[in-house]
N, C-alpha and C positions, 0 to 999 in steps of 0.2 A: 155288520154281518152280511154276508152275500150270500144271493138267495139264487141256486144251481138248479133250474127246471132241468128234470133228469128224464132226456126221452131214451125209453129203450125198445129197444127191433128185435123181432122176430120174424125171421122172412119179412123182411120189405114192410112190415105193420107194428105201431107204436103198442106195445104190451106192456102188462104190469102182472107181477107172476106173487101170487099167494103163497106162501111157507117156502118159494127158492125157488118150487118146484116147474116145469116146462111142459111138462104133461096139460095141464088146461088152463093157459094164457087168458087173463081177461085181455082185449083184445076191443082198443079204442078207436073212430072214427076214424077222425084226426090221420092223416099221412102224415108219417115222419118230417116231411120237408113242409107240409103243413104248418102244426106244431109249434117246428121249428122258427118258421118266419112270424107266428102268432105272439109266443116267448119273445122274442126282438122289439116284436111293435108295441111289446106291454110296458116293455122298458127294465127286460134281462138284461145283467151284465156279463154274464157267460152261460153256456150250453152243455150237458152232463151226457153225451154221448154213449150206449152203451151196445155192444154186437152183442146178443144173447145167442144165438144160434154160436158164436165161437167160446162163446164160455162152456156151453156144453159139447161140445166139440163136433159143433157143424159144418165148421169152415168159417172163413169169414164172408159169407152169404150178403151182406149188410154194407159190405165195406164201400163199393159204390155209391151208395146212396149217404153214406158219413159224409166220404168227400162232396159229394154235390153241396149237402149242408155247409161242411166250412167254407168250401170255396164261393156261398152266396151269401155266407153270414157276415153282416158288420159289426160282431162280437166275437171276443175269444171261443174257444170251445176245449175242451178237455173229452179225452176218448179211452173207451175202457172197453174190456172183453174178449179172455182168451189171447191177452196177448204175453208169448212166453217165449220169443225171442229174442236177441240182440237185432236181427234184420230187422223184426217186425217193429219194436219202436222207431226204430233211424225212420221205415218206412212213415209212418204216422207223422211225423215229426215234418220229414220231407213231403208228405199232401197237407199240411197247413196248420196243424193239430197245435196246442200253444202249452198242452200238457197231455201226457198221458199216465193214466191209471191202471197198476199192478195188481191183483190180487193174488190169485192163485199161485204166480211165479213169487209172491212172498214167502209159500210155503214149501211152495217145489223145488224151486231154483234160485236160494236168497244171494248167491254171490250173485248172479245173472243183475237181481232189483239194487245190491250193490255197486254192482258197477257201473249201470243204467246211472244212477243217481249223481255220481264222480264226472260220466259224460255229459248228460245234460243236467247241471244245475240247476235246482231251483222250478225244474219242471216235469220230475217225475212224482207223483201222488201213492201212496199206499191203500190201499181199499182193505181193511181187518174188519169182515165181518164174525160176529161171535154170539155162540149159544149158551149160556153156564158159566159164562168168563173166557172159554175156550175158543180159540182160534179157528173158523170151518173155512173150508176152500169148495172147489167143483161143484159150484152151486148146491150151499149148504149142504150136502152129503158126506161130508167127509170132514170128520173133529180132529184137531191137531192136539199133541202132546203140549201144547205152548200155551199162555195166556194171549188174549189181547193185547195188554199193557207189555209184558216180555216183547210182543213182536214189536208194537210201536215204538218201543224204544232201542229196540236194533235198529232199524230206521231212521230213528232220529237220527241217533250218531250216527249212521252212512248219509245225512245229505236229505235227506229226504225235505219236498218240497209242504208237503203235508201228511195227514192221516183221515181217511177219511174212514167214518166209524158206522158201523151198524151193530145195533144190537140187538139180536133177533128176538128177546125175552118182550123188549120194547114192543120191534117190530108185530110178533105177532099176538100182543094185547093181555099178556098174559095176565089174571089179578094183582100180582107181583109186582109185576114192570114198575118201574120208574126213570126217572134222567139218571136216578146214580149212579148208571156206572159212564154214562156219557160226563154227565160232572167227574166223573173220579179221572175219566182218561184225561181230558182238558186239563185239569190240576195236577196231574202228572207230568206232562210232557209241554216244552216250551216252542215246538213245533207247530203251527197253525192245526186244528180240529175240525172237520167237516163233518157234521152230523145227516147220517143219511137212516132214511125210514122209518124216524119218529116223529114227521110232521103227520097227522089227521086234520088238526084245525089251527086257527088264527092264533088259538091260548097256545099252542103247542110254540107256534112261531114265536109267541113274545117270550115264552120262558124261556127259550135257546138262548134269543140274544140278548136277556141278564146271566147266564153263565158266563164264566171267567174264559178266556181263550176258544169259546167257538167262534172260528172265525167263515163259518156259513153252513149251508143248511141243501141238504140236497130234497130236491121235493117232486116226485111223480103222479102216483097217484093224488093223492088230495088236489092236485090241479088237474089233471086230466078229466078227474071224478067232476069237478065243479065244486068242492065241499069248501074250497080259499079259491079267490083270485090271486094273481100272481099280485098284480096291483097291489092289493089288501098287504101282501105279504113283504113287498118292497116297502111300501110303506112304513108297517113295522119296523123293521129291520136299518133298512136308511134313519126311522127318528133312534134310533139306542143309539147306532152310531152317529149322529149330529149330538147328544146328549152327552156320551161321554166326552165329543172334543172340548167341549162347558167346561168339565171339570178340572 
């Protein structure tokens, strides 16, 4: 399982946003390009890139400072937010990016993550975040007619290079919460699963990678917070995967 330190920006500053919302950014030390070189030297194998000013329709404020990242990182990176055109992946793609990340254009414009998926192979990712089972976009505001699982698997069959999953019930702690619906999507779909926003702690990290088909874990807060090291969590995650090749 690989473990994706998820830095996201708002104006120029690593943030972590509570229930979606933008309105009041926890708002961490740490520079972006900080961060970013701190995740490298812990011994990340990629970087979870994310423009939050253009998810909620800032612009790409941020975009600058992405490319400085890739273009200083000696690890892959994947990049995500607000982006909802053909230009604008070829762009990303073309300043050094080695995947990028759809969400909202899954529910907006799904020929558009169709086609994207047909062009470049293998390296575009789906981001389905979901409340209730239900598909939301525009930073969680807005519920789709669709399931999660419905969308993942339009995706899968176009190509799609992953799915990378949130689930907000998870996410914001509800007595409910549990992995089943993140188990249930893994078990559904034979397209690699990235579980993002249900890491809190080290147990959280080891349960993922005994699930079937997660194949990594996006993690922000809980590392920025200090509540895992990234270490602790490569760790983890590196022994399940040395364990299964045993078998």
């Amino acid at each position: 399982m690989i473990i994706y330190p998820d830095i996201e920006l708002h104006n120029g500053r690593c943030v972590n946003l509570k229930h979606g919302g933008i309105e009041d950014p926890k708002v961490f030390d740490l520079s972006p390009q900080e961060a970013a070189k701190e995740f490298e030297k812990s011994g990340a194998e990629w970087l979870h890139l994310i423009d939050l000013n253009a998810v909620f329709g800032g612009g790409g404020k941020n975009a600058g400072v992405i490319r400085e990242i890739i273009g200083n990182a000696g690890i892959p990176a994947q990049v995500g937010g607000g982006i909802r055109a053909a230009g604008a992946i070829d762009d990303w793609f073309n300043h050094g990016a080695a995947r990028v990340v759809l969400g909202t254009a899954a529910l907006s414009d799904p020929r558009l993550v169709e086609e994207a998926c047909v062009r470049h192979p293998e390296k575009i990712l789906i981001s389905i975040d979901a409340r209730d089972g239900k598909a939301v976009s525009h930073g969680w505001k807005r519920t789709s007619a669709f399931t999660a699982l419905e969308l993942a698997k339009r995706f899968e069959r176009s190509g799609a290079a992953g799915i990378i999953y949130t689930d907000i019930d998870r996410y914001d702690e509800l007595p409910e919460s549990s992995m089943a619906n993140t188990t249930r999507m893994a078990a559904e779909l034979d397209c690699p699963v990235i579980s993002s926003g249900t890491v809190r702690n080290l147990d959280d990290v080891s349960m993922l990678s005994q699930l079937p088909n997660i194949a990594g874990a996006v993690i922000g807060w809980a590392l920025f917070s200090r509540a895992i090291t990234l270490e602790d969590a490569l760790q983890l995650a590196r022994q399940k995967t040395t364990e299964a090749a045993f078998l």
